[in-house]
N, C-alpha and C positions, 0 to 999 in steps of 0.2 A: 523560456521561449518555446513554444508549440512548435514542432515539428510540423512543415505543411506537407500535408499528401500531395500526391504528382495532379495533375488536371486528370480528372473523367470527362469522357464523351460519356453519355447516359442519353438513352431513347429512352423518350416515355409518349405512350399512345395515347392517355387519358387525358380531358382538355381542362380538367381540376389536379391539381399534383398531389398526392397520399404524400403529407410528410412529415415533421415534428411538428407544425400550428395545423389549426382547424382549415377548410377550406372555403375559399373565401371567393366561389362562383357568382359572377354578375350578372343579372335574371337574365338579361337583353341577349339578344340570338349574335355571337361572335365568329367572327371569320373562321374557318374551319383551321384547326392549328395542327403544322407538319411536327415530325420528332423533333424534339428540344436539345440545344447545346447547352453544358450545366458546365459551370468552371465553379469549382467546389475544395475548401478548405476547412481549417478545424473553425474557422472563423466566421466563413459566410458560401452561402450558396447563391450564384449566380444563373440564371435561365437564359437563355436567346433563343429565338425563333430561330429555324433553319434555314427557311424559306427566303424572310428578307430582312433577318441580322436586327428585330425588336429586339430592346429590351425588356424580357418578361415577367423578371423578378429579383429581386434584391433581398435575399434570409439575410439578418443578423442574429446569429445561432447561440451567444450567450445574452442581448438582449430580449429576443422573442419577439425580434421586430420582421414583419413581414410586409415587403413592400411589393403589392404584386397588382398592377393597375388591371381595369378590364382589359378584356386582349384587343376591343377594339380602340382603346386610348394609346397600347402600348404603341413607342416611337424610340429612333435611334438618333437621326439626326432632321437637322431641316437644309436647305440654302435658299437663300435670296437674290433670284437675279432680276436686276432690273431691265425692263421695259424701253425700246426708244419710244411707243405708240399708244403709250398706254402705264397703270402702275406694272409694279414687278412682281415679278409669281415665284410662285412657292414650289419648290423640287422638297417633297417629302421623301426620306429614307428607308419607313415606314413601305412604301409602294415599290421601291426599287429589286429587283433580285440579286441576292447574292450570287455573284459568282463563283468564287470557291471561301473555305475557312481553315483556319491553319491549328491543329491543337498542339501546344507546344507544354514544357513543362509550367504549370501555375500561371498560363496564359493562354489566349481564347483570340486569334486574327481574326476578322471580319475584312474581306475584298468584293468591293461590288467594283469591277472594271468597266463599267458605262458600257454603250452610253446610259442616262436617263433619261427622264422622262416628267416633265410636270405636271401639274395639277389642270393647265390647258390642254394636256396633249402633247404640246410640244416636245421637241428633242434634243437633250445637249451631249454632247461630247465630254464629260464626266466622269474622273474616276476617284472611289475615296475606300480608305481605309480607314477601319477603328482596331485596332490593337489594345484589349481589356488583360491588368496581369492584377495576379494576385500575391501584392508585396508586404511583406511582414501579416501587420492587422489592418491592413488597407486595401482596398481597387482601386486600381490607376485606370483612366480611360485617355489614349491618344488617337489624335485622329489626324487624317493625313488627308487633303485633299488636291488632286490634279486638274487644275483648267484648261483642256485642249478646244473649249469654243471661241466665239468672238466677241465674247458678255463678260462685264463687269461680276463677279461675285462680290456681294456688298457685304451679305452677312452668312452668317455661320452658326447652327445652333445643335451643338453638341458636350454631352450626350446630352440623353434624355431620358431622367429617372424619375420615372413615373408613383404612381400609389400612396403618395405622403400624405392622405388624408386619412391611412389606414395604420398609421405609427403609434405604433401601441397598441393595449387589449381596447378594448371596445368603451370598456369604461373610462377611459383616460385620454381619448383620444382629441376630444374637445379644445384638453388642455395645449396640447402640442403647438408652439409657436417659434417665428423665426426669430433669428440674434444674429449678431451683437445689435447693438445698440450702431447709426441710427434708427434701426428698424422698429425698435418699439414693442417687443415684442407682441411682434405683428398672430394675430392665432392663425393657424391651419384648420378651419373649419368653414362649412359649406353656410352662406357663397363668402368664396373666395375672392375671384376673380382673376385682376394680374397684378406683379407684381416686381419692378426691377430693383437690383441694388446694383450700380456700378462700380465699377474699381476702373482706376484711381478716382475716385470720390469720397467712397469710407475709404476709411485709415488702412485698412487690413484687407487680404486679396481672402477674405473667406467667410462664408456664411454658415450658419449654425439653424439644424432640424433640431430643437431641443422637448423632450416632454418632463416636464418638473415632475412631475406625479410618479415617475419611474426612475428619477434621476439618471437621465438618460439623452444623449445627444449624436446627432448624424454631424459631424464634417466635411461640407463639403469646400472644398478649397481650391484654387489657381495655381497651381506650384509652378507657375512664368519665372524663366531664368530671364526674361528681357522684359523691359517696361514695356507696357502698350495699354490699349481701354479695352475695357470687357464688359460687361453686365450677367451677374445672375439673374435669373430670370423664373420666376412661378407661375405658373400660368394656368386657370381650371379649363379644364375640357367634359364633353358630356353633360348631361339633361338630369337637372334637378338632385333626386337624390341618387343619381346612380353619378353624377360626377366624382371627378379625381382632380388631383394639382398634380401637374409635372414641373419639375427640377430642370432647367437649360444652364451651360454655359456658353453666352453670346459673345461670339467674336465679328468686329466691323472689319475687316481687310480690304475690302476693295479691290481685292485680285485682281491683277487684268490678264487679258489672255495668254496663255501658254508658260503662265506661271505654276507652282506648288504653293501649298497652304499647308502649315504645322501648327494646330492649334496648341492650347498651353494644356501641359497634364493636368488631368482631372483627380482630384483626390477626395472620396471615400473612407469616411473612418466612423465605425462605431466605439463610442467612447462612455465611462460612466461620469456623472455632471453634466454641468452648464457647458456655456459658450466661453468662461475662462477658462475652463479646467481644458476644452479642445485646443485653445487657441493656446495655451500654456505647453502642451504637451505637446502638439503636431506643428501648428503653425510657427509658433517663435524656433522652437529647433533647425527648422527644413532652414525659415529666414534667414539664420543667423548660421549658418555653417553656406548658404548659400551666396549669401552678399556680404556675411560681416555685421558687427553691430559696433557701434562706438558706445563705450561705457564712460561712467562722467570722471574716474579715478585719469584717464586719457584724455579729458574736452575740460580744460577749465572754466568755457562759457556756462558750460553745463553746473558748473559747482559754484557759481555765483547764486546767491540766494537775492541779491539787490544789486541791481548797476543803473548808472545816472545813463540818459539818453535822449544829447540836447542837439536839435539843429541848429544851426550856425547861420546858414542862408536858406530862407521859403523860399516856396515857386517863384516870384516875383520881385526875387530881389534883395528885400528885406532883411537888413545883415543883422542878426543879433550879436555875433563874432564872429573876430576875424583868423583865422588860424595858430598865429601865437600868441591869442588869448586861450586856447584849449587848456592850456597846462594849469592856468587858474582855476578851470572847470574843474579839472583834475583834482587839484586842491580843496576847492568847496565838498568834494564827495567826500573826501579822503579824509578832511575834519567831523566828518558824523559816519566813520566805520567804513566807509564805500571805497572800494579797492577797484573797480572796474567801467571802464566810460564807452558808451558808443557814439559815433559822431555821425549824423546825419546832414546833409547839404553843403555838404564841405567840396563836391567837384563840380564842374560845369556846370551852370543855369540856376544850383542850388538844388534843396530837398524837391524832388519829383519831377524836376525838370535836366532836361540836357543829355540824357540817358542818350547813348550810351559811353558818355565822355568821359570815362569814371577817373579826369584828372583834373587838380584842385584851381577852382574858379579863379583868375589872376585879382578879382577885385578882394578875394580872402587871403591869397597869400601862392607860393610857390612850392615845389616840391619840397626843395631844400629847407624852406617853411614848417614843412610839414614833417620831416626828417627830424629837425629838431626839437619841434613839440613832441613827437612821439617818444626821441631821447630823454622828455626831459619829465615827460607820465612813469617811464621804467622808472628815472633815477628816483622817484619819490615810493613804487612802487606798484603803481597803478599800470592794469593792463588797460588796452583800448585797442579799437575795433571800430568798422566802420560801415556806413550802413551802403546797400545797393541794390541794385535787382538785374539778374539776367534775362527777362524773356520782355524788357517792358522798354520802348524806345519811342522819344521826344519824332512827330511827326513834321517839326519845325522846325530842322534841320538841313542843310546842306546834303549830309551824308547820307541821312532820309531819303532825301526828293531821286538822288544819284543810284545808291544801294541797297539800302537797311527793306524801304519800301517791297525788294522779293523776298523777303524773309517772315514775310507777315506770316501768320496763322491766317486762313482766307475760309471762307464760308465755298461752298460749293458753287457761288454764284461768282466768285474772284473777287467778292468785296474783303478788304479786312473783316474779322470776326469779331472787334473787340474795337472801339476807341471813343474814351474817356480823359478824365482825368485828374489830379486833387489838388485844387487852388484852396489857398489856406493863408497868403498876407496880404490880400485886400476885400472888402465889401463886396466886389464885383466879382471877383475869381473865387468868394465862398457863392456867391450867385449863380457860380457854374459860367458866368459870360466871361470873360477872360482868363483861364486857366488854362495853360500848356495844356496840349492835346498828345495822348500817347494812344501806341498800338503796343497787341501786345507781339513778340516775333519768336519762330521756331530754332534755338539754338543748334539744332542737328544742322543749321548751316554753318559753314567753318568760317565766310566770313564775319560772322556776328562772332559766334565762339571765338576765335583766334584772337579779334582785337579782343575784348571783354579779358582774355586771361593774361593777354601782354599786360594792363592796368596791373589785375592783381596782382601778378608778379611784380608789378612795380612797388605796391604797396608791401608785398613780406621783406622787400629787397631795402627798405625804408622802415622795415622795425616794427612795421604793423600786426598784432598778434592775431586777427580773420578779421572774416568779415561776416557781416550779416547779409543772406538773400533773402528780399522782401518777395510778395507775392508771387511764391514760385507755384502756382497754380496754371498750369499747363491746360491748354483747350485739349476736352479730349478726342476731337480729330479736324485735322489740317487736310482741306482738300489743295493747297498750292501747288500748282504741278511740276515745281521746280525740285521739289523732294525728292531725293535718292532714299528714302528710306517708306515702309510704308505709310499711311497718312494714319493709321492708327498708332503706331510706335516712334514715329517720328518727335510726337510732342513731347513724350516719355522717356522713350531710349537717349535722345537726343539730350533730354534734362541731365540725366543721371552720368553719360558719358564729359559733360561739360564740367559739373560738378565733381566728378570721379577727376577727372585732371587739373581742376584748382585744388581738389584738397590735397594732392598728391603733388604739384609741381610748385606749389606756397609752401607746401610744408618739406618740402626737398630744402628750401632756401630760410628757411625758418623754420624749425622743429616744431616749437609752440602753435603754430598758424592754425585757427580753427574757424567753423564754420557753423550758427544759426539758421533758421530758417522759418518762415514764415510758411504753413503747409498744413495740407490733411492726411500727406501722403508718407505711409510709411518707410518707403525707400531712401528718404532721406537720413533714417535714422542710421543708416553703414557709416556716415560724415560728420555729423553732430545730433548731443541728443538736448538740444534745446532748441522751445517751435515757441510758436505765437499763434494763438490768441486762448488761453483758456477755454476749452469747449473744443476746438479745432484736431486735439488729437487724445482728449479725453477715452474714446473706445480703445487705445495704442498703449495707453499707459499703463492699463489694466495688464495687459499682455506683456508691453515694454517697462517697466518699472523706470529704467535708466532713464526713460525720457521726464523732460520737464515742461511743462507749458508756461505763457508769461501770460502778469495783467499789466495793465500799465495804471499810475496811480500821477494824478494831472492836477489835484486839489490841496492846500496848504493845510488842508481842516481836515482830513477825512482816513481821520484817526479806524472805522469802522472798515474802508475798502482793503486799510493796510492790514488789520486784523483777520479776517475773513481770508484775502490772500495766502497767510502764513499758516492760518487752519487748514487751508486746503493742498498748500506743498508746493506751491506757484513760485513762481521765479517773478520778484518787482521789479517792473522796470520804473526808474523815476524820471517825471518828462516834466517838470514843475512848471503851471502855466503852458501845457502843451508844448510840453520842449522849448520852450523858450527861456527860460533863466534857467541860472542853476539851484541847486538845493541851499544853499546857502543863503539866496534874497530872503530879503526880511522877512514878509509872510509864512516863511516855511522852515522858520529855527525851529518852532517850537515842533513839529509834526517830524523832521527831521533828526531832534534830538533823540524824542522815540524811534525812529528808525535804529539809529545807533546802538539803543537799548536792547531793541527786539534782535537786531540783527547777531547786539555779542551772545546772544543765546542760543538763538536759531544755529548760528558758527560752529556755538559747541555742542549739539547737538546735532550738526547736519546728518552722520547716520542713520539718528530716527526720523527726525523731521523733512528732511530736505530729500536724502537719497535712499531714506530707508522703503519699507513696502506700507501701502495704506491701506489699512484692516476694513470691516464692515464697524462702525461707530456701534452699532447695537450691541456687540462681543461684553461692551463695559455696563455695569450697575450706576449710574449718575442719575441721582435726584438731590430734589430742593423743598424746604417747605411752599406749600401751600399748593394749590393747585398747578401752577405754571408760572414760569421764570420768565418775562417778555425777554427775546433776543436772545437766550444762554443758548449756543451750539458747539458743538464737540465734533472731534474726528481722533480716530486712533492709529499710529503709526508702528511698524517693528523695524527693530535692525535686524536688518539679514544680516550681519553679522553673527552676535553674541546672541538676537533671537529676543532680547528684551524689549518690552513695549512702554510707548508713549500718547500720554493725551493732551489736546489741546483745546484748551475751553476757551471760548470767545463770548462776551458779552456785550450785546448791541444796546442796552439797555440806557438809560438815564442815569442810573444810579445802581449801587453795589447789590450783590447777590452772592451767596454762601449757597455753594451746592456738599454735596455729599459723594464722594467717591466710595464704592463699598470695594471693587477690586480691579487692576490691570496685572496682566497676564499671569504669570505667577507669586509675584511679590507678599512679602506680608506689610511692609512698609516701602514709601515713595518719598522723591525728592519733585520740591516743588520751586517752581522759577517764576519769578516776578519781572516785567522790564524795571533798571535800577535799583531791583534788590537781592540781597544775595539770598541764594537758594537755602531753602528750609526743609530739615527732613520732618514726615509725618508717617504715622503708622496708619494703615486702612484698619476699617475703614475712616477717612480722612474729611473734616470740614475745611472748606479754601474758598479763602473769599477770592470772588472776578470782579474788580472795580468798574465799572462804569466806560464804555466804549475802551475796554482793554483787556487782555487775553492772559492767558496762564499758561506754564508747561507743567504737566506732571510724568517724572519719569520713574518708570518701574525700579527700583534700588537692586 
């Protein structure tokens, strides 16, 4: 570890800085520039204006990344108030003067005590701090802001790290684009334009400056100890080719008068790699010592590689079973290897309707009902779990019309934000014309939360090993002005505190009690680390290994979706006939029996295949005669354990194909698994035939 020197004040008079890069003056005639504040380590040198507390440069001193916008782009922060008479205007930071700055050790205070002054002229009552430290290999930026006017603060945009189009030497700079993934890696190159990535939206509160060509990446990240919505934010400014992109992070608060504003720390890291090698090192650490992380050795949802997942009752009635029929269900699974069942429309109204009644419909059966089927899934072995959702309540209720109705999420207008719904057993309700109508609601209210976790506890208290929360996708801002908590944190905070007390007050009363979830949102993973829908937390897994995603497989033939799943590390849900029968009805012996098959493999294997880590497919040598194999696809897995690797080849094909393995990881010979045949060792490099819509394992010996 580098020893950091103390902070320097450093005056420098020249309006170019003499320093370890070239200089990097922008032709255009810039504001005259007072003595500079430098907060300076072995790691990075930082610039600010004196005057009015710009950001005016950001060294990364073992990349040679120099981030120094023209001086008339640089900016610090922005706010947005709105308007009775008109839109809202912009109080730039940029314009304001400092009134004093604080040099502390390996930290740099910034205080503008107001008032301000906007972009009309006008004048607010305004005071904000930025507090910039220089922690380990990182800058942290906080900012603090005080509302003594009579105006709504809507938003927030701080800081603001300007020069990203200048990341890297000059030849490389082209290449420079944003990450993770959904972003696509979006390039940094002129024009630009704008550009938001919100959180909660992606998976992960952090975005990635990466340049491939230098193997080289900026992190910048939300280090939020509380949930709430944010957006990163790109934005080009300046004319043609002398423009630049600035860096924001957007906070919506909605301050109202004679409150304080503590934005979320800003974190700065120059790192060597990608956007996993950042998110690996910085972001999952800070995550996981900050909230916790549930690992799957703790979540047996999570170490299911197959579970059956049948409703019982549709929106409409429609009873496929009735409650102590479940334990047959139980059976059907349990006969072709499936140890775990979840139960969908088993309380009030049935699947999607009746919410939030999460107690069992009288025409399926009673508690005691349910007491005993769940006794009687243990005695054969089988766990079970059930399906729910907390933010999501039937509009055609009693309880609705009386209460539920101020708990809405509400658009700024006082309408609900949100009401739909999913009719699925009759013609007319797939129609969308008669299907239960749901809202969705903010559980930071305690009367929605408090009843919802009395149910649960009813269910751990009755044997039930979790449950599943379906669509926990949170609006992300609640204008309802019944809110005690902000309307941006309210959706969020509100989630995570509801959830934080079911998994914690279920599992007080039942040790095993665990929790899925349906989500893009990585908070969830402190609770359980299995989500829904493959693709949903795909950017998380990279980062989160622990976590699993599901598909669901709905077809008695479709030998190809169950394979593909098992290549790629997915959790199967089986819904046969759309959750309606179980695995067992006739059409699905035969698709089933392979289940069985794959799954005693997959079992013994779960290390590599299920919980182990998922390599780049390219690392291996795999070919075939002839030019191209229709449908042969591979993926390669390690145990983090022992560090041994695995492959898995899938054949989409009509008919057999004989590839050629030349090598995985170290091995000189491999063991290779068939469904229903016993495993074969073979020396590399190794011919293995992949039969025809059917998969292989080859494990490293």
């Amino acid at each position: 570890m580098v020893k950091h020197p103390h902070l320097q004040l450093i005056v420098i008079a020249a309006a170019c800085l003499a320093s370890e890069l070239p200089c990097q003056c922008a032709d255009a005639v810039a504001p005259p520039r007072q003595e500079e504040l430098v907060l300076e380590n072995a790691f990075y040198r930082l610039e600010v204006d004196r005057g009015h507390g710009r950001l005016l440069r950001l060294l990364d001193k073992e990349g040679q990344i120099d981030l120094k916008p023209p001086a008339e782009l640089a900016e610090s922060f922005r706010l947005f108030i709105p308007q009775p008479d008109g839109p809202r205007d912009c109080v730039y930071g940029k314009d304001q003067t400092l009134s004093r700055t604080e040099a502390l050790e390996d930290a740099l205070v910034l205080h503008w005590d107001g008032p301000m002054t906007d972009e009309q002229g006008r004048t607010y009552d305004l005071a904000a701090t930025m507090r910039i430290e220089l922690e380990a290999q990182a800058v942290v930026f906080r900012f603090r802001l005080t509302n003594r006017t009579d105006r709504i603060i809507q938003e927030v945009w701080c800081p603001a790290l300007g020069g990203l189009l200048d990341f890297g030497p000059p030849d490389s700079r082209a290449k420079t684009v944003l990450n993770p993934p959904p972003h696509n890696a979006k390039r940094l190159a002129r024009p630009f334009g704008q550009y938001l990535a919100s959180y909660p939206s992606q998976n992960m509160g952090f975005v990635e400056v990466d340049n491939p060509a230098m193997d080289r990446g900026m992190y910048l990240g939300a280090h939020d100890p509380i949930g709430r919505f944010k957006g990163f934010y790109f934005l080009e400014s300046g004319q043609s080719d002398k423009s630049n992109v600035t860096a924001y992070l957007i906070h919506y608060p909605f301050k109202p008068p004679g409150e304080c504003f503590e934005a979320s720390p800003f974190v700065v890291r120059s790192h060597k790699g990608d956007w996993i090698a950042g998110g690996r090192e910085i972001y999952r650490p800070w995550f996981a010592k900050t909230f916790g992380l549930m690992t799957p050795d703790r979540d047996w949802i999570r170490r299911q590689s197959f579970f059956q997942m049948i409703m019982i009752m549709l929106p409409e009635g429609n009873i496929n079973y009735t409650i102590p029929e479940i334990p047959q269900i139980a059976r059907d699974g349990l006969k072709y290897g499936v140890t775990s069942l979840q139960i969908a429309g088993w309380q009030f109204g049935g699947h999607d309707n009746g919410y939030p009644y999460y107690e069992p419909d009288p025409r399926l059966g009673t508690w005691d009902d349910l007491k005993e089927a769940i006794r009687e899934c243990h005695e054969m072995g089988v766990k079970i779990y059930f399906f729910a959702n907390i933010h999501v309540v039937n509009m055609d209720t009693e309880w609705y019309r009386s209460e539920l109705k101020d708990y809405n999420f509400e658009t700024a207008h006082g309408c609900p934000s949100w009401v739909d719904g999913w009719g699925m057993g009759t013609l007319a309700s797939r129609m969308h014309l008669t299907k239960p109508l749901m809202s969705f609601a903010d559980v930071s209210f305690p009367g929605l939360a408090d009843a919802q976790l009395t149910y649960f506890r009813k269910l751990a208290e009755i044997g039930a090993d979790g449950i599943h929360i379906d669509k926990c996708y949170s609006q992300p801002i609640n204008f309802n002005p019944r809110l005690t908590m902000g309307p941006d944190v309210s959706p969020w905070e509100g989630t995570v505190r509801l959830v934080d007390r079911i998994s914690r007050e279920c599992r007080a009363i039942h040790t095993d009690f665990r929790i899925s979830f349906e989500t893009t949102w990585d908070r969830v993973l402190s609770y359980g680390a299995a989500t829904w829908w493959a693709g949903n937390m795909s950017t998380a897994r990279r980062i989160f290994p622990e976590l699993v995603e599901t598909v669901g497989l709905y077809q008695p033939y479709d030998y190809i979706s169950l394979n593909d799943a098992v290549r790629n590390g997915w959790a199967v849900m089986i819904g046969p006939h759309h959750f309606n029968r179980s695995m067992d009805c006739e059409p699905w012996r035969g698709l089933a029996a392979y289940i069985r098959d794959v799954k005693t493999i997959r079992d013994e294997l779960s290390d590599y295949v299920f919980t182990g880590e998922q390599l780049d497919p390219g690392r291996i040598d795999l070919h075939w005669d002839g030019d191209k194999a229709p449908g042969i696809e591979h993926a390669v897995y390690r145990n983090r354990e022992n560090g041994r690797e695995t492959c898995i080849v899938t054949n989409r094909g009509a008919s057999a194909v004989e590839v050629t393995l030349a090598d995985l990881g170290r091995a000189g010979s491999v063991r290779v698994y068939r469904p229903a045949e016993d495993p074969a060792a073979q020396k590399l490099p190794a011919r293995i035939r992949v039969d025809a819509e059917r998969l292989v394992f080859v494990v490293e010996e």
